[in-house]
MARSEGU-692875 format. One line per field, with one value per residue (C-alpha): residue in three letters; x, y, z; residue number from 1. Coordinates in nm, 4 decimals. Each point is the difference from the previous one (the first is absolute). Layout:
code	Ala/...
X	X/...
Y	Y/...
Z	Z/...
pos	NUM/...
END
This chain:
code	Unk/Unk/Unk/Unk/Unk/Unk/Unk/Unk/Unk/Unk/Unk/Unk/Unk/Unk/Unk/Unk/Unk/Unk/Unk/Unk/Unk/Unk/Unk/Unk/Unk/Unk/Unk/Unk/Unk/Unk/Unk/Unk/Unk/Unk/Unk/Unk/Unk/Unk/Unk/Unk/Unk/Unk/Unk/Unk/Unk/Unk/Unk/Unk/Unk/Unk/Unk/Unk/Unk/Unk/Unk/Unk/Unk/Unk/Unk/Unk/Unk/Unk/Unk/Unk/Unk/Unk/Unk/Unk/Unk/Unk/Unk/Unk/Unk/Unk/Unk/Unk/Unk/Unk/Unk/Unk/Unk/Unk/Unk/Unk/Unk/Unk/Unk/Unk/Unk/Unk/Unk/Unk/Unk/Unk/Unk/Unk/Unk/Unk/Unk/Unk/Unk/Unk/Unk/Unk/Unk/Unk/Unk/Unk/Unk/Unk/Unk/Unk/Unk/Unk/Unk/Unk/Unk/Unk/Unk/Unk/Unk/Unk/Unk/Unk/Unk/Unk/Unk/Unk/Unk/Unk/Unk/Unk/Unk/Unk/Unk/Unk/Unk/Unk/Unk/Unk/Unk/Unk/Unk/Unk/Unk/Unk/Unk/Unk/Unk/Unk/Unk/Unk/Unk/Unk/Unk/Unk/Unk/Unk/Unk/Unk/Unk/Unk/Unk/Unk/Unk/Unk/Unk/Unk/Unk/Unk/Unk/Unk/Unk/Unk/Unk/Unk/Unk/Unk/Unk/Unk/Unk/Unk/Unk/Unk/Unk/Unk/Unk/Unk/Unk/Unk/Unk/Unk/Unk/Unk/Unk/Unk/Unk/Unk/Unk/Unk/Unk/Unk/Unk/Unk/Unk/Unk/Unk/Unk/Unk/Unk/Unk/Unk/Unk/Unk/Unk/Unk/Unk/Unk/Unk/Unk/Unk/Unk/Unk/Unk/Unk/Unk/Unk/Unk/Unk/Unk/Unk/Unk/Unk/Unk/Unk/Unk/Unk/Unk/Unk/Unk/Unk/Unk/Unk/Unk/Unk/Unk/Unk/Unk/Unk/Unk/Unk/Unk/Unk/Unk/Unk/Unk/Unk/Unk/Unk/Unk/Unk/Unk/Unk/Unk/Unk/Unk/Unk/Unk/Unk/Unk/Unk/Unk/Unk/Unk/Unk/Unk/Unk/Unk/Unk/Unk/Unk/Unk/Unk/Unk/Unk/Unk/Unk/Unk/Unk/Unk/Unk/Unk/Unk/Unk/Unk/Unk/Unk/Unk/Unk/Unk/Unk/Unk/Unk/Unk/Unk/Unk/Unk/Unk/Unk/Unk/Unk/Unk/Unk/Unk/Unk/Unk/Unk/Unk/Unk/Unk/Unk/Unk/Unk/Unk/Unk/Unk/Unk/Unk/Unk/Unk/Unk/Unk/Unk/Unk/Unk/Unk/Unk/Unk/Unk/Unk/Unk/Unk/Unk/Unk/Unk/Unk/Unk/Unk/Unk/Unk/Unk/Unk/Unk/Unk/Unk/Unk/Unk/Unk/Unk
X	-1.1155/-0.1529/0.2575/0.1149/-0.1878/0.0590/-0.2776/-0.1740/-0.2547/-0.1650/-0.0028/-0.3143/0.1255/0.2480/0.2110/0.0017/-0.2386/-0.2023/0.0488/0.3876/0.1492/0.0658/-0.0138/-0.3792/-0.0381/-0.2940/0.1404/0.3057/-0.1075/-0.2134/0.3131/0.1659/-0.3036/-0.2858/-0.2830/-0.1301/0.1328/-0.1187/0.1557/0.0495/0.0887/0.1694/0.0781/0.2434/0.2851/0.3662/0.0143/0.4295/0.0151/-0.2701/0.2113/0.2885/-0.1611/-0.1574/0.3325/0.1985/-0.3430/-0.0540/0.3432/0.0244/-0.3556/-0.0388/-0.0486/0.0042/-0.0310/-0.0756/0.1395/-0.0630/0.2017/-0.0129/0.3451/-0.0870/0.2598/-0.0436/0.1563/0.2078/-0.1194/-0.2591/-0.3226/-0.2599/-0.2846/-0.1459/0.1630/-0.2043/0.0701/-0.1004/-0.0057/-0.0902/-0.3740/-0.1098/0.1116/0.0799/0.0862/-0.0008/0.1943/0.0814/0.0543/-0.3166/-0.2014/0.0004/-0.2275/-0.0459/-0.1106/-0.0784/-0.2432/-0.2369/0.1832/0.2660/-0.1955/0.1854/0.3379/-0.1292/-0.2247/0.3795/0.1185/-0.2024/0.0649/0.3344/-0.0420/-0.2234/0.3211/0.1599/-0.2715/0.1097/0.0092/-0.2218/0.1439/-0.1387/-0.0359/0.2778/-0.1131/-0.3207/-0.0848/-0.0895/-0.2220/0.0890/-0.0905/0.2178/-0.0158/-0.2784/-0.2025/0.0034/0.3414/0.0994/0.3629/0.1792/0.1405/0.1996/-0.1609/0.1405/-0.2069/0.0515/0.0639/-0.3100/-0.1799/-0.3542/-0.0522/0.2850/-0.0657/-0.3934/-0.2507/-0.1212/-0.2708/0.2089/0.1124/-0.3451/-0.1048/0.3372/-0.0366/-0.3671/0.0887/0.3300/-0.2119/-0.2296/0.2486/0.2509/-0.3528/-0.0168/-0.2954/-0.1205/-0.0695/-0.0983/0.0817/0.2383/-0.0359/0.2820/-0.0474/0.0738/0.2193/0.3219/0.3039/-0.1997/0.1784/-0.1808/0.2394/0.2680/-0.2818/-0.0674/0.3522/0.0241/-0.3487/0.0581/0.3641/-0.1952/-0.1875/0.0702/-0.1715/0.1017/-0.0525/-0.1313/0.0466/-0.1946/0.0964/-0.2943/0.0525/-0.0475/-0.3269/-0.2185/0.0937/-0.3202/-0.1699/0.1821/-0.1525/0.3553/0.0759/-0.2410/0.2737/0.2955/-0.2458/-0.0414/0.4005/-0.0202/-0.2043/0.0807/0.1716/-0.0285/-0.0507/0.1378/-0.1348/0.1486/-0.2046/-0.3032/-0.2282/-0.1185/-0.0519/-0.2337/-0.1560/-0.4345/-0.1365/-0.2415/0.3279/0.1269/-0.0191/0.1948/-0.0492/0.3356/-0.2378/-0.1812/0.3247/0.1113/-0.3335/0.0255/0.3264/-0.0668/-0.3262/-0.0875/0.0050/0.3564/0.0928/-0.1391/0.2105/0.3494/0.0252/0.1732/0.0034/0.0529/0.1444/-0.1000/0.1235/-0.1806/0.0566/-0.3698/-0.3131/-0.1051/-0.3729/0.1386/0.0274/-0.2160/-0.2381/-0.0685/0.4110/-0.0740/-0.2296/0.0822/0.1476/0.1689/0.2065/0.1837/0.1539/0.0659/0.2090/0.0406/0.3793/0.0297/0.2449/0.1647/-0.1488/0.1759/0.1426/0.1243/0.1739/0.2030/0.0889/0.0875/0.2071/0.1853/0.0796/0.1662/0.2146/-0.2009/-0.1290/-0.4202/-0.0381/-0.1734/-0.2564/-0.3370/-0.1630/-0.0588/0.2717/0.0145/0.2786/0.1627/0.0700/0.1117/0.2803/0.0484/0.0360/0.3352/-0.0283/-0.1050/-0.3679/-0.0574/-0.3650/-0.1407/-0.0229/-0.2717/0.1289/-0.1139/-0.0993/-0.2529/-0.2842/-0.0050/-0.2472/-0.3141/0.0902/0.1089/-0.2067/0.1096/-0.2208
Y	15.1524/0.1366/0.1262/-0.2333/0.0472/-0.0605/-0.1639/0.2664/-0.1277/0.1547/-0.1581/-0.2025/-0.1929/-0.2411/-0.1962/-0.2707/-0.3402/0.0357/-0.3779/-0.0703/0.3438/-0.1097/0.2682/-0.0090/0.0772/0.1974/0.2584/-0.0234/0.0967/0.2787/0.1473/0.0204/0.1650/0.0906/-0.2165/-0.3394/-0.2188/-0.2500/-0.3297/-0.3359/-0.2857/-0.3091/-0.2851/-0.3212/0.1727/-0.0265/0.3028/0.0022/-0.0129/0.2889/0.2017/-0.0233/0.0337/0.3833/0.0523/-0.0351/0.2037/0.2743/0.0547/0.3791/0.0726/-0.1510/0.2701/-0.1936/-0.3323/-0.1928/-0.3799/-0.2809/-0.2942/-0.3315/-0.2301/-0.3337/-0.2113/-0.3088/0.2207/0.1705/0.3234/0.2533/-0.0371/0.2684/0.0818/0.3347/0.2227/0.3509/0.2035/0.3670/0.0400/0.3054/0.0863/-0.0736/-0.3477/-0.2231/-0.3829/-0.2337/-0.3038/-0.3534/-0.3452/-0.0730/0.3014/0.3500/0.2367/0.3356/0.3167/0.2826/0.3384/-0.0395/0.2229/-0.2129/-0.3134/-0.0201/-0.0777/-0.2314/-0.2265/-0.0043/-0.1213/-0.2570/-0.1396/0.0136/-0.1781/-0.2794/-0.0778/-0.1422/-0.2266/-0.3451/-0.3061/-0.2501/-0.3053/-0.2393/0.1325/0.0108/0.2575/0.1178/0.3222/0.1145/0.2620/0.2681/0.3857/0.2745/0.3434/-0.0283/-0.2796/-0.3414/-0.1113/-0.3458/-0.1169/-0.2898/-0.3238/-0.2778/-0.3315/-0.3405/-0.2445/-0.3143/-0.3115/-0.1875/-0.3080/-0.0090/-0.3228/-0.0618/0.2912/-0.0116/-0.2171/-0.1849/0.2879/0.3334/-0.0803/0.0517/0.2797/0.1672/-0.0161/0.0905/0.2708/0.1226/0.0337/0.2698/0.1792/0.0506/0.2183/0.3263/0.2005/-0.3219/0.1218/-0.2558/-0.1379/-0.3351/-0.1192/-0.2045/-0.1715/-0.2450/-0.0795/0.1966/-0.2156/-0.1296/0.1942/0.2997/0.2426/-0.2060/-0.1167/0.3829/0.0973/-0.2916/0.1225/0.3314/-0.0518/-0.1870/0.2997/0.3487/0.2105/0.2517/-0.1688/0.2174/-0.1221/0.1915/-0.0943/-0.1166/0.3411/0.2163/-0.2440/0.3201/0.2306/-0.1414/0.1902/0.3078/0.2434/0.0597/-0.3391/0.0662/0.2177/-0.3012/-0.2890/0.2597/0.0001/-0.3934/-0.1231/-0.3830/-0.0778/-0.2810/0.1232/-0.2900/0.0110/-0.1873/-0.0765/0.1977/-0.0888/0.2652/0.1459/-0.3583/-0.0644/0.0239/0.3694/-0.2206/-0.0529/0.3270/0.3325/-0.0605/0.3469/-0.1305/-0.2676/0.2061/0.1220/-0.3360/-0.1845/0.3779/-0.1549/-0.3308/-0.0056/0.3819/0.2927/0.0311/-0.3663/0.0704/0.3471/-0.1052/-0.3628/-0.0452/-0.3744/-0.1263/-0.2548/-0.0077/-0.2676/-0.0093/-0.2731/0.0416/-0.2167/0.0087/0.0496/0.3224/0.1536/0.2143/-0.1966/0.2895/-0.1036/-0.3387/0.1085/-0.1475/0.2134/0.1769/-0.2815/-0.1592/-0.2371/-0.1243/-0.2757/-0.1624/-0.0821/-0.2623/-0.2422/-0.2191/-0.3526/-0.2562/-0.1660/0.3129/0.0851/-0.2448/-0.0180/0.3974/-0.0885/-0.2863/0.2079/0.2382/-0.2835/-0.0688/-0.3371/0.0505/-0.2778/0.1374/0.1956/-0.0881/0.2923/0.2980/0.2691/0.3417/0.1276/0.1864/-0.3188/-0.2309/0.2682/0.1094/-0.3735/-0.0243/0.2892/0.0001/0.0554/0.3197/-0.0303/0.0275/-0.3595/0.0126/-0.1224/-0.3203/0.1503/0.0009/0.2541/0.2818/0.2875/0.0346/-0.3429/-0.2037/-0.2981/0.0169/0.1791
Z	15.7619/0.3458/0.2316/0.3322/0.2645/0.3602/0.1560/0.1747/0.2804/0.2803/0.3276/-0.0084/-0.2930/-0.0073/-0.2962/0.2484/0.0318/0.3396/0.0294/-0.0801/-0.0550/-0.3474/-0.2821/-0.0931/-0.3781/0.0366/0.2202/-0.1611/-0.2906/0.1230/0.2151/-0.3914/-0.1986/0.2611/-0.1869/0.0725/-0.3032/-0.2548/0.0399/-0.2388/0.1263/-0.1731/0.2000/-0.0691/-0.1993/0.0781/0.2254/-0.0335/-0.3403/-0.0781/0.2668/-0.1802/-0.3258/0.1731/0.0991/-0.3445/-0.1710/0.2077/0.1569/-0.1040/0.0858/0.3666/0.2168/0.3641/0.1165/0.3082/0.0669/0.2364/0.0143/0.2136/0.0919/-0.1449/0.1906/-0.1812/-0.3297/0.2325/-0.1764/0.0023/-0.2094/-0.0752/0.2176/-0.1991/-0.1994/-0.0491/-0.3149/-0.0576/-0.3221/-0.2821/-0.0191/0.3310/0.0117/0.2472/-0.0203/0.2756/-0.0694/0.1599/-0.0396/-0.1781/-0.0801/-0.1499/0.1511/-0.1731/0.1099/-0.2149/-0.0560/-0.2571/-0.2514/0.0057/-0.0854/-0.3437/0.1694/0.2813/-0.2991/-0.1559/0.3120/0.0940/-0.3519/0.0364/0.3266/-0.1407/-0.2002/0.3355/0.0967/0.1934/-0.2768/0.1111/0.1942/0.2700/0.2863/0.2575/0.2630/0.1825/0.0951/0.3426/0.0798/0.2282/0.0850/-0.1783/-0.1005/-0.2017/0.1517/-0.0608/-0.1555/-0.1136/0.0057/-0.1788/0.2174/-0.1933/0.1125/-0.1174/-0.1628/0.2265/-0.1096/-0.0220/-0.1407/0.0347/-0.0450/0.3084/0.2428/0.0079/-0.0302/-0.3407/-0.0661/-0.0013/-0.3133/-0.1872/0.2084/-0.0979/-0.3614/-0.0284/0.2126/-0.1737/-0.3267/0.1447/0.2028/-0.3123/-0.1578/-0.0758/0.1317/0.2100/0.3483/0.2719/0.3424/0.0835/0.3585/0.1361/0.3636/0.2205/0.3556/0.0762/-0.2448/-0.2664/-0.2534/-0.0825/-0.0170/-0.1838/-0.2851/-0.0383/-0.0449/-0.2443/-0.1875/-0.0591/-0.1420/-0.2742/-0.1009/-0.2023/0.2253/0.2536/0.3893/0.2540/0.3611/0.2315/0.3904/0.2340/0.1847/-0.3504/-0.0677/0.1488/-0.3418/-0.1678/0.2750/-0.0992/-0.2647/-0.1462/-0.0914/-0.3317/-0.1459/0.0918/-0.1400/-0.3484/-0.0111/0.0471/-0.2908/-0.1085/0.3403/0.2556/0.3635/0.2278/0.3377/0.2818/0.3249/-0.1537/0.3343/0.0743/-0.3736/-0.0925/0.2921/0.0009/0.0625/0.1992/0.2462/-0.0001/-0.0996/-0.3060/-0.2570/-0.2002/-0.1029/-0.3052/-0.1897/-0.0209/-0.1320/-0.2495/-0.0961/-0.0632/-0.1651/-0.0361/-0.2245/0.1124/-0.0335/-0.4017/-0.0108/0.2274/-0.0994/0.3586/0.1135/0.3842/0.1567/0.3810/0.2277/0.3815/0.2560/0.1628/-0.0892/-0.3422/0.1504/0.1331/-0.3170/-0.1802/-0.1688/-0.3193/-0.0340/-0.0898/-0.2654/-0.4203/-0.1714/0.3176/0.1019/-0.2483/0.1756/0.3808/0.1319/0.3254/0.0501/0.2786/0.1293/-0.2238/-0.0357/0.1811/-0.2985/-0.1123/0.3155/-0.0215/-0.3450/0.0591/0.2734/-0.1682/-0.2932/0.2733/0.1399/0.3522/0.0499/0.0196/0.1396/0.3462/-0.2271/0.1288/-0.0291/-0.2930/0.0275/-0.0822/-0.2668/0.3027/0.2128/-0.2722/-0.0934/0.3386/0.1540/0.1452/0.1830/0.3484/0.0743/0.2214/0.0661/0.3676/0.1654/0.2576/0.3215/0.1736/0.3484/0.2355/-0.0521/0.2620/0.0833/-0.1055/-0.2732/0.3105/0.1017/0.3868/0.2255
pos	1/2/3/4/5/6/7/8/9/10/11/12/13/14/15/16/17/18/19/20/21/22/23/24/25/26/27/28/29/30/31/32/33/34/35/36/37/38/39/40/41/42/43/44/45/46/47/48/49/50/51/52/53/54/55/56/57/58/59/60/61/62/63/64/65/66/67/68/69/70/71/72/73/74/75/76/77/78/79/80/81/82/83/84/85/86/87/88/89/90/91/92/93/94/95/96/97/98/99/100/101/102/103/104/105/106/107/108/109/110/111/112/113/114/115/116/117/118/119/120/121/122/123/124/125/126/127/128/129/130/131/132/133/134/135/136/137/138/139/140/141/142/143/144/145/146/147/148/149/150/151/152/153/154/155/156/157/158/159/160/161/162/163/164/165/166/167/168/169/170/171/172/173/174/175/176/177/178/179/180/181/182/183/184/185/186/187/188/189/190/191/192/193/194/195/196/197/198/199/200/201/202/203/204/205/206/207/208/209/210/211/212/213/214/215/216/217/218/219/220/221/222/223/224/225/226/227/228/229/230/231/232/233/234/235/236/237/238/239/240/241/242/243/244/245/246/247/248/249/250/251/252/253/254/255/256/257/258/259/260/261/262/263/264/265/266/267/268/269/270/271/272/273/274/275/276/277/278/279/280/281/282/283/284/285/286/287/288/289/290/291/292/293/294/295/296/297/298/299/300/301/302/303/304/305/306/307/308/309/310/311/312/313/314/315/316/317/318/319/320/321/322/323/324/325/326/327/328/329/330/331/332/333/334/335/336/337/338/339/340/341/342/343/344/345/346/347/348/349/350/351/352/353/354/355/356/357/358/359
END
């Protein structure tokens, strides 16, 4: 077994994450043994069981260890971020909630192959999905991190109009494949139900969710994101007010543009298998017309306001009287129509200025 060691670093190297001030693996690592490591990574495992299973196997030969833990107040406890492990052989584990990282020299190969089987031994059963993952930055890029969503209580054949329910199944089909890359474009006006038909459709799928924030949506621009998408393989990417990623290179000097028709319907889409759902509020002539392409685009839907006799059935099953229904309405006014309307009223006045009429 080597001896400890204290990390020993010179001053223009630091066990620290530029970004967060995290512990950064890498340099961690290096600060132990003074050589850039070997890693395997193994993702969706049941990070606090494998911890405690390290724990219990390797109690008498841990040498150090490094943790990070987060106050879940809903528990009332605290849950773990990342546990570090320096182990025998130049090892070092990085654990949390969902994956095991390992990094090793490659003598010690052997014992980190042992590991990682070990590991595999912990991975998450397979349920319907009840979370999403959100991608942020951390330590070592691009980092995704679980959110529990609810599936909402929904009838198709209630909440939307008398076509959703076709497009869903057809489209729940090829989203549940494996290896089946391809793009899903969702849009329509502001209420219509996007959002809540997405959480409903991918909590009626096995497959890990990515939700990527409109801000993020410029990471397809970024060179790095090729090692995230290869850690990604058989996910869906969900993409919320994905302007400015869709819209025509003819409108704007859009360069995120190619990495997504690579995804879709590319030597990546073959390799990655990633699907994406996209949902924009602009004109569908606005987008990219190589987007729109078969085989790309596997399915798009408009979702509007509901018909008037559906209004008013929806709001008679809620207990309000539809009787003043004259008019199509949007998901978010029927269930929002006892509450008082906020929206600007233009006042009846008398132009002025430059408007007025009087000399």
């Amino acid at each position: 077994m080597n001896a400890f060691k204290t990390p020993q670093l010179d001053k223009s190297l630091s066990i620290f994450s530029t970004f967060n001030n995290e512990l950064e693996p890498i340099r961690l690592y290096f600060g132990y043994f003074q050589i850039i490591p070997n890693v395997k990574r193994i993702r969706d495992l049941q990070g606090d069981k494998f911890r405690a299973w390290t724990e219990n196997k390797y109690a008498h030969l841990l040498e150090s260890s490094h943790l990070s833990e987060y106050y879940d107040h809903a528990a009332k406890r605290f849950d773990l971020d990342d546990q570090y492990f320096i182990m025998p052989e130049g090892i070092v584990l990085r654990i949390d909630k969902t994956r095991v990282s390992i990094y090793y020299r490659p003598s010690s190969n052997r014992l980190a192959q042992e590991l990682a089987k070990e590991a595999l031994k912990f991975k998450k059963k397979t349920t319907i999905n009840q979370s999403i993952m959100m991608v942020a930055n951390g330590p070592e890029g691009l980092e995704t991190y679980s959110i529990k969503i609810k599936k909402p209580v929904l009838d198709l054949h209630l909440h939307y109009n008398a076509d959703l329910a076709e497009f869903h199944a057809r489209n729940l089909k090829n989203l549940k494949r494996q290896e089946k890359s391809g793009l899903y474009l969702f849009y329509g006006l502001p209420g219509t139900g996007k959002s809540t038909y997405i959480r409903y459709l991918i909590r009626s799928i096995n497959k890990e969710v990515i939700f990527i924030p409109p801000g993020l949506a410029g990471i397809f621009d970024n060179p790095a994101i090729t090692k995230f998408l290869l850690s990604n393989r058989n996910t869906v990417f969900v993409i919320e007010d994905a302007e400015e990623l869709l819209v025509s290179r003819d409108m704007n000097k859009n360069s995120s543009i190619s990495m997504l028709l690579n995804l879709t319907d590319g030597l990546l889409g073959e390799t990655l298998g990633i699907q994406i759902i996209a949902t924009f509020n602009t004109d569908l002539n606005n987008i990219d017309k190589a987007l729109l392409r078969k085989g790309r685009l596997l399915g798009m839907y408009e979702f509007k306001p509901l018909s008037i006799d559906r209004s008013a059935t929806l709001l008679e099953k809620r207990g309000i009287k539809p009787a003043m229904v004259h008019q199509p309405m949007t998901l978010a006014e029927i269930f929002n129509k006892e509450q008082v309307d906020y929206q600007y009223q233009k006042a009846n006045r008398p132009a002025i200025g430059f408007l007025s009429n009087k000399s």
